[in-house]
C-alpha positions as CSV (number, residue, x, y, z in Angstrom):
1,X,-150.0,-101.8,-112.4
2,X,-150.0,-105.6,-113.0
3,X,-153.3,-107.1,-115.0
4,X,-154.4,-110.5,-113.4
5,X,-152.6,-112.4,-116.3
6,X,-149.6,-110.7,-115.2
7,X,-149.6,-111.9,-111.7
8,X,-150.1,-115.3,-113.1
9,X,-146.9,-115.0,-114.8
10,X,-145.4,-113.9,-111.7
11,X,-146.8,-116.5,-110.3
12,X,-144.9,-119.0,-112.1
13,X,-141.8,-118.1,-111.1
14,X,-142.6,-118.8,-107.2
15,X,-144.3,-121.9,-108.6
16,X,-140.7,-122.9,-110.2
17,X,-139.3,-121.4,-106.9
18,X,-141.7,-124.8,-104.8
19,X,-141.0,-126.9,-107.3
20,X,-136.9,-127.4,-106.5
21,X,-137.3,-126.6,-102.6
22,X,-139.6,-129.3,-102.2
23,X,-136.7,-131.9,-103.4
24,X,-134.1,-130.6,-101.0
25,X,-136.5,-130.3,-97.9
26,X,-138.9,-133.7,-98.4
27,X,-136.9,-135.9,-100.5
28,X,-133.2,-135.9,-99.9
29,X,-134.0,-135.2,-96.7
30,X,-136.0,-139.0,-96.3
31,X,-132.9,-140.1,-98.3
32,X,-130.2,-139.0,-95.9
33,X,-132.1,-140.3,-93.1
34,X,-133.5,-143.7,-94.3
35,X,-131.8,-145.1,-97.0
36,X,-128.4,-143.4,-96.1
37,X,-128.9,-144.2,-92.2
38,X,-127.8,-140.8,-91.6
39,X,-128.9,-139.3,-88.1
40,X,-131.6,-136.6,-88.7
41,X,-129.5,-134.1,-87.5
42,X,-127.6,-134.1,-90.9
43,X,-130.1,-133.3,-93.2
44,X,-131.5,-131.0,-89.9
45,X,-128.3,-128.7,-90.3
46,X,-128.2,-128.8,-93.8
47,X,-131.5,-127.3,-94.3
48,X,-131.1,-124.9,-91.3
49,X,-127.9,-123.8,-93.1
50,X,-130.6,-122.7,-96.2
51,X,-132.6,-120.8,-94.3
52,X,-129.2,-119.2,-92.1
53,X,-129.0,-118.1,-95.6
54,X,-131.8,-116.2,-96.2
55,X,-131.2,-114.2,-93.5
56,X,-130.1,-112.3,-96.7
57,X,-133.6,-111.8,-97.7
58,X,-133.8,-107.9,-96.3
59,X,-130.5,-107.0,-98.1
60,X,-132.4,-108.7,-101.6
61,X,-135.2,-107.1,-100.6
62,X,-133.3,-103.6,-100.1
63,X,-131.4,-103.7,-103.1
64,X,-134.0,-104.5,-105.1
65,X,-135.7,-101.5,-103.8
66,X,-133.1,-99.4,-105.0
67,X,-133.3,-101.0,-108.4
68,X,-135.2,-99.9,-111.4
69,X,-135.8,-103.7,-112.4
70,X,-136.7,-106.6,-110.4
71,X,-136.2,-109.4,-113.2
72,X,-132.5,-109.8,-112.6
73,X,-132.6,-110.1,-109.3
74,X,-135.5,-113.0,-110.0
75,X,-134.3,-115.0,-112.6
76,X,-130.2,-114.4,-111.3
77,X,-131.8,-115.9,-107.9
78,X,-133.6,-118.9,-109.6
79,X,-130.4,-119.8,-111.8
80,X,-128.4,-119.9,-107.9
81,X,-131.1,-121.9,-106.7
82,X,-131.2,-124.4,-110.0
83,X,-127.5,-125.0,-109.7
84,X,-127.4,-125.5,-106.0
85,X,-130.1,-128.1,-105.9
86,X,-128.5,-130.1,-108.8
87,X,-125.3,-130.0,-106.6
88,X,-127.6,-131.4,-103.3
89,X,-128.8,-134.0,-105.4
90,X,-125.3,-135.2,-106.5
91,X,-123.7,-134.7,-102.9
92,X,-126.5,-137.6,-101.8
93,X,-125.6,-139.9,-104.8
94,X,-121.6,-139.9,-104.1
95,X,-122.3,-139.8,-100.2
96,X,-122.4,-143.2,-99.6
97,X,-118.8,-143.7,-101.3
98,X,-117.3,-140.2,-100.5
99,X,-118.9,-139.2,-97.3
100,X,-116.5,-136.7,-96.4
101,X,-116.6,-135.0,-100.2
102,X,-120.4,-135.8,-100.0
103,X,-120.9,-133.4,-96.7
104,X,-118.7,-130.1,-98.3
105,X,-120.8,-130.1,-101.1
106,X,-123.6,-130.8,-99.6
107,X,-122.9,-127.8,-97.7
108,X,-122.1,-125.8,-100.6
109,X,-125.4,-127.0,-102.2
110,X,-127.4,-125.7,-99.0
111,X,-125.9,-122.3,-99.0
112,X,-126.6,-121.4,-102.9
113,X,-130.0,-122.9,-102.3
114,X,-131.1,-120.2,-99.3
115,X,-129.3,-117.5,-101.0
116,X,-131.1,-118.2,-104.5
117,X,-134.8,-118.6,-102.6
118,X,-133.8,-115.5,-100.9
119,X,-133.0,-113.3,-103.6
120,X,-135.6,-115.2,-106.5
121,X,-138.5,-115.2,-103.4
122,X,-138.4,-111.9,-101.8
123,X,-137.7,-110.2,-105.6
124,X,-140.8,-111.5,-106.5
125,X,-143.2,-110.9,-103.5
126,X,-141.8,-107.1,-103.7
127,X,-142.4,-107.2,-107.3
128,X,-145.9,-108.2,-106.4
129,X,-146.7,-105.3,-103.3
130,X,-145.1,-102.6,-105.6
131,X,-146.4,-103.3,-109.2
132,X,-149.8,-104.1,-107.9
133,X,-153.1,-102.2,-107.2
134,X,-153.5,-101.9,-104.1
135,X,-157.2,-103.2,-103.8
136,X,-155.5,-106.6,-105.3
137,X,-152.5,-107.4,-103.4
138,X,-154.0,-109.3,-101.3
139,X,-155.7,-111.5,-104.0
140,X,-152.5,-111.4,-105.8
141,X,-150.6,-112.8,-103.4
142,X,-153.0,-115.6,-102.8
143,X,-152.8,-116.6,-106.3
144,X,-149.1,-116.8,-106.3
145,X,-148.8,-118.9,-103.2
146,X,-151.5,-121.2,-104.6
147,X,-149.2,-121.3,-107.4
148,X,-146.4,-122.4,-105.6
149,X,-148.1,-125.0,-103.6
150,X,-149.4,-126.4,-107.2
151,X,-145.8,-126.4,-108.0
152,X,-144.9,-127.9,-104.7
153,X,-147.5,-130.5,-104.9
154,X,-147.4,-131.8,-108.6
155,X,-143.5,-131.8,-108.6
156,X,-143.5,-133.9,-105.3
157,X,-146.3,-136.5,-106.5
158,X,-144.9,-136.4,-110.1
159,X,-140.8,-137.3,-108.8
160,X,-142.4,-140.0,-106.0
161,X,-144.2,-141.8,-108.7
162,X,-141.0,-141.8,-111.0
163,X,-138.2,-142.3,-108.3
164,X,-139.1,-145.8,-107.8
165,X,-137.4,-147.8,-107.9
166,X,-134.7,-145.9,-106.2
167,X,-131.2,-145.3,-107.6
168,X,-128.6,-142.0,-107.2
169,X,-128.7,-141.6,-110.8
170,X,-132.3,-142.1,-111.1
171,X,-132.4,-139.2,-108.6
172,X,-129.3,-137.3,-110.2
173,X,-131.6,-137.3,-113.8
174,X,-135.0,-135.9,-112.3
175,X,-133.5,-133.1,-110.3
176,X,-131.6,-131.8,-113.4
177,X,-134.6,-131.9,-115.0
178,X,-137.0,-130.1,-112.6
179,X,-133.8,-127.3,-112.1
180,X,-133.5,-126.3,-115.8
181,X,-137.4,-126.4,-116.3
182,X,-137.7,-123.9,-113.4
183,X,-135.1,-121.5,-114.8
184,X,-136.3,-122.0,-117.9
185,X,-139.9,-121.9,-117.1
186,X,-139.3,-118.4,-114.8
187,X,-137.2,-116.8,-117.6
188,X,-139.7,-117.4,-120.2
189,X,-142.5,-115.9,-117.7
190,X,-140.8,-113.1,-117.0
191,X,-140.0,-111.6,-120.6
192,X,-141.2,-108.0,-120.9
193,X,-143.4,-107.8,-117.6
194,X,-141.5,-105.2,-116.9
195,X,-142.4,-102.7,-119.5
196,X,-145.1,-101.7,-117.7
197,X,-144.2,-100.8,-114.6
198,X,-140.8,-101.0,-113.2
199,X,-139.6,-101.1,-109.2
200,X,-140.1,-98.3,-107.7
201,X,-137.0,-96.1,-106.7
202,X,-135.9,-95.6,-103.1
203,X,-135.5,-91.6,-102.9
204,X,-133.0,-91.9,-100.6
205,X,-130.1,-94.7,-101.2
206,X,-129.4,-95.0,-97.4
207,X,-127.5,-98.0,-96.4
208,X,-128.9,-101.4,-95.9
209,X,-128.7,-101.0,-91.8
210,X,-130.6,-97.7,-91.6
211,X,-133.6,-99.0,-93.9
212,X,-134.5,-102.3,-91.9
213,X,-133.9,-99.7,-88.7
214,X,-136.4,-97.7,-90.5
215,X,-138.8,-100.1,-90.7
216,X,-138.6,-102.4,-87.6
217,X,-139.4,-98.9,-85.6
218,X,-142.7,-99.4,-87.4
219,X,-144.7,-100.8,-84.5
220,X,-147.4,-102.7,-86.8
221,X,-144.3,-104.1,-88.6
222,X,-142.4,-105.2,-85.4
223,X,-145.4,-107.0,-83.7
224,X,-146.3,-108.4,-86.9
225,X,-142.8,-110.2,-87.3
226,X,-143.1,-111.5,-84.4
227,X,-146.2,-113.3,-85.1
228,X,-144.5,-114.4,-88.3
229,X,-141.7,-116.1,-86.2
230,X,-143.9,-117.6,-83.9
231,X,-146.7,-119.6,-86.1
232,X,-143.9,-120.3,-88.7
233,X,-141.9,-121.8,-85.9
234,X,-144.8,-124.0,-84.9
235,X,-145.7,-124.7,-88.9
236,X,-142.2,-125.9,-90.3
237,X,-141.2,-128.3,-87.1
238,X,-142.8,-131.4,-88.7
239,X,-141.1,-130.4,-91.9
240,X,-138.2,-133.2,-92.0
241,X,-139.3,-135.5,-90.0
242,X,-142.5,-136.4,-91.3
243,X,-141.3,-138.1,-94.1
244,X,-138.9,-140.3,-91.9
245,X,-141.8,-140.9,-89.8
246,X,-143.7,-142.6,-92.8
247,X,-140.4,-144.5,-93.5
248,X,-139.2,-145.9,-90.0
249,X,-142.4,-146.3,-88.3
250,X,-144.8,-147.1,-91.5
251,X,-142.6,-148.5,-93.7
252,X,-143.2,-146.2,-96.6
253,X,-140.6,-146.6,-99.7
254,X,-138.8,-143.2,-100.6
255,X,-141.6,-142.4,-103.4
256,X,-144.3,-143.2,-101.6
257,X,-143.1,-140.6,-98.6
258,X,-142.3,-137.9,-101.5
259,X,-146.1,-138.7,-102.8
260,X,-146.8,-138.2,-98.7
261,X,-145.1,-134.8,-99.2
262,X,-147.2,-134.2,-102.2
263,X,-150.6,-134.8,-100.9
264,X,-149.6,-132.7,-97.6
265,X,-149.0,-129.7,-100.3
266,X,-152.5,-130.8,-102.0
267,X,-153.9,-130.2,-99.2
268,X,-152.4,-126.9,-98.4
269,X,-153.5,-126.1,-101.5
270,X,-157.1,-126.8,-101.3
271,X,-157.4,-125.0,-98.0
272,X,-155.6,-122.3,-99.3
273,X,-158.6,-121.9,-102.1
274,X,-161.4,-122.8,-99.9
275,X,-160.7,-119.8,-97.8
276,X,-160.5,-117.8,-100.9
277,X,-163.5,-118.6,-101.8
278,X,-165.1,-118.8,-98.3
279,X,-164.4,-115.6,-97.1
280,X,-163.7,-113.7,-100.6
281,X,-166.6,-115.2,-102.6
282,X,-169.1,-115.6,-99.7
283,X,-168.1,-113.4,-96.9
284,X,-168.0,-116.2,-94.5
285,X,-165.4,-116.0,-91.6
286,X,-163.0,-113.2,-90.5
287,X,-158.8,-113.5,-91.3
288,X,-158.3,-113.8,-87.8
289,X,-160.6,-116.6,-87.4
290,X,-159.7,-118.1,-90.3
291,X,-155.8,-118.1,-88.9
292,X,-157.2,-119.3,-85.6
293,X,-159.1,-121.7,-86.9
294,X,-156.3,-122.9,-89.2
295,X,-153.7,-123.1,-86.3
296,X,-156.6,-125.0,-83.7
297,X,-156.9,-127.5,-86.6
298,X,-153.3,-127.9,-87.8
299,X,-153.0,-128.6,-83.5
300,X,-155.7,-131.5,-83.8
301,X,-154.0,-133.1,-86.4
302,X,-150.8,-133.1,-85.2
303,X,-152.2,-134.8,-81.7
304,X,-153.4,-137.4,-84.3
305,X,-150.3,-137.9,-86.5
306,X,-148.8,-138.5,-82.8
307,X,-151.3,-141.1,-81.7
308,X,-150.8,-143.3,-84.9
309,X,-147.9,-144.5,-84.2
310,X,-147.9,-145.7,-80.7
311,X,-151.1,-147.3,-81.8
312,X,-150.3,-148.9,-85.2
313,X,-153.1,-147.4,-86.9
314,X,-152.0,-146.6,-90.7
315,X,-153.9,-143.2,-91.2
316,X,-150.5,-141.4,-91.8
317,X,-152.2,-140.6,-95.6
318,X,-155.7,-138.5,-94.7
319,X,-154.0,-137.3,-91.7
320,X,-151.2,-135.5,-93.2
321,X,-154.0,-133.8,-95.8
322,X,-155.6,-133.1,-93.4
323,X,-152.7,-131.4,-91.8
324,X,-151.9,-130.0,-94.6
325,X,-155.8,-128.0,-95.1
326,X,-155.1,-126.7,-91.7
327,X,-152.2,-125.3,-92.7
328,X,-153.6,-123.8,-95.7
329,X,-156.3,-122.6,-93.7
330,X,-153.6,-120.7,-91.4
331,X,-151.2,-119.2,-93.9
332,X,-153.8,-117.7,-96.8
333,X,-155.1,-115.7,-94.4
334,X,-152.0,-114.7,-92.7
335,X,-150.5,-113.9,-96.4
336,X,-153.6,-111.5,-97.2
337,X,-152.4,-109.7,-93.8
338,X,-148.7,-109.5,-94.8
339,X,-149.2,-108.4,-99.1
340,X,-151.7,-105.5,-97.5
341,X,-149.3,-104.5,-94.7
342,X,-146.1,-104.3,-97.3
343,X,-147.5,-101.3,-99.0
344,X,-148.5,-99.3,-95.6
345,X,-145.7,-97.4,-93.7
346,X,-143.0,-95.5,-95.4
347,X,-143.2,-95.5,-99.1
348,X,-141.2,-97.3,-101.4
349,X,-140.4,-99.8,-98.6
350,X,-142.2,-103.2,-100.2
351,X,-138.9,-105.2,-101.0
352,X,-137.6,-104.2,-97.2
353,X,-140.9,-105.2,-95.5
354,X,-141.4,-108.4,-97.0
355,X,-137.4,-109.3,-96.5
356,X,-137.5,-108.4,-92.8
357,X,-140.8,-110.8,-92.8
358,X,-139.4,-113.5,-95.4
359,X,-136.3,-113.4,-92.7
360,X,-138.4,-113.9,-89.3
361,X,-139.8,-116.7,-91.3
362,X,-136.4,-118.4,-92.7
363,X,-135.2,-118.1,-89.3
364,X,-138.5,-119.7,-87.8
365,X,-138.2,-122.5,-90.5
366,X,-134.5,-122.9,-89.5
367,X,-135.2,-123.3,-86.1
368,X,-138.7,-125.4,-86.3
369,X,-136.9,-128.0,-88.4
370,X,-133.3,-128.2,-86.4
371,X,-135.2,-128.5,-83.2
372,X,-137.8,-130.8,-84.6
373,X,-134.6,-133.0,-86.1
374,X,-132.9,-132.8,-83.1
375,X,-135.4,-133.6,-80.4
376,X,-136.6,-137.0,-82.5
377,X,-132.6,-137.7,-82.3
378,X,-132.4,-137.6,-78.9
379,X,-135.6,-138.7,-77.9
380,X,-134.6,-141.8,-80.0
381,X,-132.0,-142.8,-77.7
382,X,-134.2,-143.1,-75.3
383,X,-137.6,-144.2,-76.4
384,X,-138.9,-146.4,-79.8
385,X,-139.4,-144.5,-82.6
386,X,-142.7,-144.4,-82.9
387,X,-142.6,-142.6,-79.0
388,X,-140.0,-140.3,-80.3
389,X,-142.0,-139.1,-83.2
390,X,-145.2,-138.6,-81.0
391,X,-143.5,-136.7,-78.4
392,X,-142.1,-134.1,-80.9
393,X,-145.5,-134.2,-83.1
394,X,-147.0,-133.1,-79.6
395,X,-144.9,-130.5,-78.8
396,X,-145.8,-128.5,-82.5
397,X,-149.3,-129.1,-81.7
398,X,-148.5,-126.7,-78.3
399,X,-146.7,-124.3,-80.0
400,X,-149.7,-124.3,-83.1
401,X,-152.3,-123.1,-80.0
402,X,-149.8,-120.7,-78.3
403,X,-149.9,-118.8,-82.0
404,X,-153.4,-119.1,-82.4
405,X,-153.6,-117.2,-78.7
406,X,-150.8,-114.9,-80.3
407,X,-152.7,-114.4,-83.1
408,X,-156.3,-113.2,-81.4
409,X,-154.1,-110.9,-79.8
410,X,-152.3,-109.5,-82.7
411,X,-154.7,-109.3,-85.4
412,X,-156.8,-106.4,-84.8
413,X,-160.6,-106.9,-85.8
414,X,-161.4,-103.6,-87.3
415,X,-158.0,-104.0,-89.3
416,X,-158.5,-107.1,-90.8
417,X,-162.0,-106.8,-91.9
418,X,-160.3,-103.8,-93.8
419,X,-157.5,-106.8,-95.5
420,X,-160.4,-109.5,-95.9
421,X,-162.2,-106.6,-98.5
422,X,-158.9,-106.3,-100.1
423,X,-159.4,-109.7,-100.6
424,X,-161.8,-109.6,-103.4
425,X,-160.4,-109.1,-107.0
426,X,-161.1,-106.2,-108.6
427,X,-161.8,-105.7,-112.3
């Protein structure tokens, strides 16, 4: 079983993980769209091609369950991810020139990006459900997604503050160097955490189809993907166009929107840890409140990021931490539910389980941000920009209190008072 300082090495693997998403999804994105002119749709696809990609995430998540070691498939995953956001990087410094050469690798770029985050991410959150007590899977997993949102945050307020002013080879030099530091970083972590406990061994080596069969005919797993599509759906739909926002309607510089990005992060960072310590530490609130709560709130906001605009009130900054605690709030509690669900059903399952959710949710991501994209497209051939914004920042805030319905539906109260125990570390 994995001791506490073992998770944290774990964890800084998914911390490395954050730290090279955050560049392809916050600020090449703002790049295509502002200082490239590009229509958001472009960056839109591009990202929705990463997550098409993880789509591989129950077949990683499979095969690592039929592997004795989960390192390769972590590290092999990060070193895909490294090299394909390098490449995104240099497809948006030679766009302008080469547009045509620019777009295929850009696509290229994409596609090694979702496959490395699918095989590096799920690797390590099955890593996490199998090698781990089960009385601290729950905390675990909080840890490493604080982790990651650290990494996340700090990489996203540390690149804003050296981007400027902007150049392509300004931008070509600090994503080389956030790529090998993660692979680096992750290899390093992961030396000999092994040794104590390997993967465990699916008995049976059935093929990749039967085994997500086998599991999707788990009722509590079914209903609970579909929860995990809906609220991610509503979560990642402000995802790239946010930033754009700040720039077009704000007139924030591409490092200031990247800090943007980062404080958003910091905040879903510090409402990660004050439900930690709310409801571990104190005892206060239930994990489906805390998820309603989180979803009401991330709803408010939203209505608020909307209103700005129209009105030309510059609180873009303590509105988008603030957005960003809500979200926190939401997804801590909805993680404690998912690490304590991996380990229940079938045995041996962890890798499948969290793929089949890690895929509901790259799909919901995919979809949120191409139909967030697109809507502010065409919503901007017909209204100002500011309008366009609003109306889209509107619609999330809907879908945010259709999931927090979903969710007092879903979340069974004498279940979840069971995960919110398994919440507290043990020894």
């Amino acid at each position: 079983m994995l001791s506490w300082v073992s998770i944290l090495r774990l964890g800084l693997a998914q911390m490395s993980l954050g730290a090279i998403i955050v560049l392809m999804t916050s600020t090449l994105n703002r790049i295509m769209v502002v200082e490239l002119a590009l229509p958001a749709l472009v960056p839109g696809l591009l990202v929705g091609l990463h997550y098409a990609m993880q789509l591989s995430r129950p077949g990683w998540g499979h095969w690592s369950d039929l592997s004795r070691r989960r390192t390769p498939w972590i590290v092999g995953g990060m070193a895909v991810l490294a090299l394909g956001g390098f490449l995104a990087a240099l497809a948006v410094a030679i766009w302008a020139a080469m547009p045509v050469p620019g777009l295929v690798l850009s696509m290229l770029a994409y596609a090694l990006i979702g496959a490395g985050a699918g095989a590096s991410g799920t690797s390590v959150l099955a890593f996490l459900a199998a090698a781990t007590a089960p009385r601290r899977r729950a905390a675990a997993a909080t840890i490493i997604w604080l982790m990651m949102i650290f990494g996340i945050a700090a990489t996203a307020g540390i690149v804003g503050a050296l981007l400027d002013p902007y150049s392509p080879g300004r931008l070509l030099g600090i994503v080389a160097c956030v790529s090998a530091g993660a692979v680096v970083l992750t290899t390093l972590a992961l030396l000999g955490l092994e040794k104590g406990g390997s993967a465990p061994v699916v008995e049976a080596r059935q093929p990749l189809r039967k085994g997500i069969m086998e599991i999707w005919a788990e009722p509590q797993a079914r209903r609970f993907t579909q929860f995990v599509f809906l609220s991610m759906t509503a979560y990642f739909m402000q995802e790239l166009i946010l930033e754009p926002y700040a720039g077009l309607v704000f007139g924030l510089t591409p490092g200031q929107s990247t800090s943007l990005s980062g404080a958003q992060n910091g905040g879903v960072f510090v409402g990660m840890l004050a439900v930690g310590i709310a409801a571990t530490g104190l005892g206060i609130g239930s994990l489906r409140a805390w998820v309603v709560g989180g979803c009401t709130g991330s709803a408010a906001t939203l209505l608020g990021i909307a209103l700005i605009g129209p009105l030309q009130v510059n609180l873009i900054l303590p509105l988008t931490i603030l957005l960003g605690f809500c979200n926190g709030v939401f997804a801590v509690a909805a993680i404690g539910a998912m690490m304590a669900l991996a380990g229940q059903g079938r045995s041996d399952r962890e890798g499948t389980r969290m793929g089949l959710w890690g895929a509901a949710q790259a799909i919901a991501a995919g979809v949120g941000g191409l139909t967030g994209a697109v809507a502010v497209d065409a919503l901007r051939l017909l209204l100002a920009p500011d309008l366009a914004f609003a109306a889209v920042f509107a619609a999330e805030a809907v879908l945010f209190l259709v999931a927090a319905g979903l969710a007092l539906r879903v979340i069974d109260p004498g279940r979840e008072r069971h995960l919110s125990a398994t919440l507290v570390p043990g020894e």
